[in-house]
C-alpha positions in Angstrom: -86.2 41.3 -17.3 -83.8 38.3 -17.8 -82.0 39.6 -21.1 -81.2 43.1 -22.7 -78.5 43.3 -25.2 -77.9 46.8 -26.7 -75.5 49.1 -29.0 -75.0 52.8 -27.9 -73.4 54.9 -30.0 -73.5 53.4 -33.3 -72.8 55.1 -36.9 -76.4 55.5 -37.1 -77.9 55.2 -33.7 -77.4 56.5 -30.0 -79.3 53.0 -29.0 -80.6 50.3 -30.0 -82.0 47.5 -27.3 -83.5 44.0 -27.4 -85.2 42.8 -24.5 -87.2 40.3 -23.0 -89.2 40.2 -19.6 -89.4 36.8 -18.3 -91.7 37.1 -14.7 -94.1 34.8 -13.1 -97.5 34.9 -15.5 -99.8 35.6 -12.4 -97.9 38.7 -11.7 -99.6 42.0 -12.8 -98.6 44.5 -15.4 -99.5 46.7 -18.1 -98.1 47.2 -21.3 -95.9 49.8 -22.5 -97.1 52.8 -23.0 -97.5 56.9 -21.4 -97.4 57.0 -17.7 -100.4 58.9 -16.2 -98.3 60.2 -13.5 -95.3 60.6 -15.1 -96.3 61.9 -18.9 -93.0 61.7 -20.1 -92.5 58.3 -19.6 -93.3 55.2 -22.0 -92.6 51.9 -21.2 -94.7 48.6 -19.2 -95.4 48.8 -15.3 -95.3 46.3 -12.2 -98.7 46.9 -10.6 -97.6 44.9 -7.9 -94.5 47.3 -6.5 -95.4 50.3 -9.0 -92.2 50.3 -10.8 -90.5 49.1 -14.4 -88.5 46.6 -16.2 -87.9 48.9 -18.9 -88.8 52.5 -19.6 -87.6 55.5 -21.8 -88.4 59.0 -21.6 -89.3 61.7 -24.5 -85.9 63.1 -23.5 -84.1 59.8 -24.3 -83.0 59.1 -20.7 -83.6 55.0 -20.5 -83.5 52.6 -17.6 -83.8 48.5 -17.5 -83.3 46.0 -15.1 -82.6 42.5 -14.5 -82.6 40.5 -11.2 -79.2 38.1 -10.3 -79.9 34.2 -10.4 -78.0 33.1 -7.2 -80.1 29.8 -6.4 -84.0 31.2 -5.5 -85.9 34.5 -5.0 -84.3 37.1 -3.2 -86.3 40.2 -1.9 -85.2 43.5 -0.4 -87.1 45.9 1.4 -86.8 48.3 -2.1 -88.5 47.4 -5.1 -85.9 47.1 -8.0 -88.4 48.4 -10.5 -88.1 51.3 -8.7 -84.5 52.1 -9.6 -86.0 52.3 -13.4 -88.6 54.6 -12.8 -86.2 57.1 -10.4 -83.7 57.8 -13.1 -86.3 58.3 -16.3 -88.0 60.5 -14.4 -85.1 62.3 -12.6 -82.4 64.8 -13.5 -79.5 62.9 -12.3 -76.6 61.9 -14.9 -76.0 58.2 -15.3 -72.7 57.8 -13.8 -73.8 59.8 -10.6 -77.2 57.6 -10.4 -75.1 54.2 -10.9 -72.8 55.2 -8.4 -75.1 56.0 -5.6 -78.0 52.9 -6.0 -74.7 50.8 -5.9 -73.8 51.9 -2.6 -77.2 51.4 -1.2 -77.7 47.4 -3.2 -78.4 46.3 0.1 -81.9 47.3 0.5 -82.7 46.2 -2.9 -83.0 42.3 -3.8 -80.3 41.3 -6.3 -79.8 43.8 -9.6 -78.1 44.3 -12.5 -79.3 48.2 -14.1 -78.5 50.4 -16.8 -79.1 53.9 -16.7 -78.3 56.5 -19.7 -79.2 58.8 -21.9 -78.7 59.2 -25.7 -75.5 56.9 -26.4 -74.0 56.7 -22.9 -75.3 54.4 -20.5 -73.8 53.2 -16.8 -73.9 50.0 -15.3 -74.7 49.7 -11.8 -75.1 46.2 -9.8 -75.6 44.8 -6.2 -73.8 42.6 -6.3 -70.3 44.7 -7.2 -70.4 47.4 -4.4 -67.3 49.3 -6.7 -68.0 48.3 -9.8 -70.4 50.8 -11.3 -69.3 52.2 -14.3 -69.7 53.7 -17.8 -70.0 51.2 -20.6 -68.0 51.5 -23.7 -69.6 52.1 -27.2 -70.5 49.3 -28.8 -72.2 45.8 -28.2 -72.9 44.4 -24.6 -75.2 42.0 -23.3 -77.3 41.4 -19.7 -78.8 38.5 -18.5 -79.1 37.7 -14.5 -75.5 37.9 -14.4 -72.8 40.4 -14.3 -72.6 42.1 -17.9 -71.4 40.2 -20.9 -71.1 37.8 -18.6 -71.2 34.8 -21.5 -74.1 32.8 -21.1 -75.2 31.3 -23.6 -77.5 33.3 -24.7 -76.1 36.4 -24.0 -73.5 35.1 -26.5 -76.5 34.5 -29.1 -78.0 37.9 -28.6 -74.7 39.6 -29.0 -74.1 38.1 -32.0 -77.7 39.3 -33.2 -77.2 42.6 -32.4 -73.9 42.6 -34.3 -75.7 41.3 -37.3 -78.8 43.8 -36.6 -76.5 47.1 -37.2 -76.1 46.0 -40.9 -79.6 45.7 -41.5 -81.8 48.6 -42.3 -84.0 49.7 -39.7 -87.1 47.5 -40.5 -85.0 44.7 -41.4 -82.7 45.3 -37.6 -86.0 44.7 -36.2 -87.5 42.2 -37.5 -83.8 40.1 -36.9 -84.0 41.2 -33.0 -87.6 40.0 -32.7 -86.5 36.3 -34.1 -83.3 36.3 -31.8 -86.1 37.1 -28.5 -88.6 34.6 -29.7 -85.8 31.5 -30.1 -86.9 28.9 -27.6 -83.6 26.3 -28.2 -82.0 25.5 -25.0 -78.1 25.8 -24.5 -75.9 22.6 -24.8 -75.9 21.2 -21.1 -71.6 21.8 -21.6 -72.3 25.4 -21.9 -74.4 25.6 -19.2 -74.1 28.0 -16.3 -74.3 27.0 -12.9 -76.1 29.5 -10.9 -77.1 27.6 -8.0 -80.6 25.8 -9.5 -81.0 22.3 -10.2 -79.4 20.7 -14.0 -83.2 20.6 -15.7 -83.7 24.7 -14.4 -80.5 25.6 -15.7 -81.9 24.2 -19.4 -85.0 25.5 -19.3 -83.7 29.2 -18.3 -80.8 29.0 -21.1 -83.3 29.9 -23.8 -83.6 33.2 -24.9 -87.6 32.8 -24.8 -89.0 30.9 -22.0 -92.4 29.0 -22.4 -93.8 27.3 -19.0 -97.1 27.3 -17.3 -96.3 29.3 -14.0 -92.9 31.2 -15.4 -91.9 32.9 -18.8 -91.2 35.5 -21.4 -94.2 38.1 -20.4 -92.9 40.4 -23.5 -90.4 41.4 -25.8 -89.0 44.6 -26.9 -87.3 46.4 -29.3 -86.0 50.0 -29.2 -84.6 52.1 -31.7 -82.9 55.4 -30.9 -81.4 57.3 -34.0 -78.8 59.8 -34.3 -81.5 62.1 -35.9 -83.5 62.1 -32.7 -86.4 60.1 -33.8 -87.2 56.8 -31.5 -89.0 53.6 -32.1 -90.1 51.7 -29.3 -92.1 48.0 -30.0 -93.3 45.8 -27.5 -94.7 42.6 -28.2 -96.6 40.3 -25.0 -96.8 36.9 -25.0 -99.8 34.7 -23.6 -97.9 31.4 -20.8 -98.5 29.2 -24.0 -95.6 31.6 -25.9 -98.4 32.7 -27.9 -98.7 36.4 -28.9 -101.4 38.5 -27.1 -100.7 41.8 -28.7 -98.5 44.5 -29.5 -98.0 48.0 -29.2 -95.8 50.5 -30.9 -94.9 54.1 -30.5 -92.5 56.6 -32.0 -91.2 60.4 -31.8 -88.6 62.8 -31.3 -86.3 63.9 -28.6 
């Protein structure tokens, strides 16, 4: 997962998120939908490590994930899906679960995660050994860098989101899918330099990636209301950027 913006604790929403998956294309997983061994649990798996990018629960307890760009692949002897799939499944409050995976970010590779339920959500990274923490209300951002850490587009999907909340519902969506499908690369001045070479920077500043090997696998878009009913669309994408399907699912906490 390489961006997830998100509101929590809107007028009319405990959350709302935006996400897309960018993985290698020859790497396994399913689309979102009921876990067989965990029934309370929608969202895509890995079926290489067994875990998730994303996943929420009929409860309302969500997790996502992204991995830290710091110049190449970094692996730990823990699969960071994993970290998704513990809390959704478990009983453990947000805070409490950011707390503890931060302390132990050494046996995972690199991660940014948030972990929360209803409108509250904690922020937990390897890369900050003290810094997990409860988010404010409102409008953040994730991409493989510390949160609202302003990339550019983190700064494009914040902006969205903003917008989104003034929409009606089907309108909210159908604004997040166009922000997660927009394939323009940042301005080379705006560029962050994360330890890759110019042309890699470019090609990972859009919000939608499109290459043979490497890209957007899916996007999503959740919808958790203040009257307990939740939306949750994912749309996959083909290496070519084309659309391979879709899936949708709602009910109530």
């Amino acid at each position: 997962m390489c961006l997830v913006v998100f509101a929590t604790d809107t007028t009319d929403h405990h959350l709302v998120v935006a996400a897309n998956r960018d993985e290698f294309h020859d790497r396994p997983a399913s689309q979102a939908g009921w876990w067989s061994d965990a029934p309370d649990v929608f969202g895509g798996r890995d079926l290489d490590k067994g875990g998730t990018w994303l996943a929420l629960s009929r409860r309302g307890r969500f997790a996502a994930v992204t991995n830290v760009r710091r110049g190449g692949p970094h692996t730990g002897e823990r699969s960071r899906g994993a970290l998704c799939s513990s809390f959704v499944e478990g009983q453990d409050d947000a805070a409490s679960f950011a707390s503890t995976v931060t302390a132990q970010g050494a046996h995972y590779g690199p991660f940014n995660l948030l972990v929360g339920s209803g409108g509250a959500l904690a922020y937990a990274s390897s890369e900050h050994p003290d810094g997990a923490r409860v988010l404010s209300p409102g409008v953040h951002a994730l991409s493989n860098a510390a949160v609202d850490t302003p990339w550019p587009k983190v700064v494009r999907a914040t902006q969205a989101m903003k917008e989104a909340l003034q929409l009606p519902p089907e309108a909210a969506r159908d604004h997040l899918f166009a922000m997660l499908a927009d394939r323009t690369p940042a301005q080379d001045d705006v560029l962050p330099a994360t330890g890759v070479s110019r042309e890699l920077e470019r090609l990972l500043s859009a919000v939608f990636l499109v290459g043979p090997t490497y890209g957007t696998r899916c996007s999503t878009v959740l919808q958790h209301r203040r009257d307990g009913q939740i939306r949750f669309e994912e749309r996959r994408f083909a290496p070519s950027g084309a659309l391979l399907g879709s899936v949708c699912e709602t009910w109530i906490t």
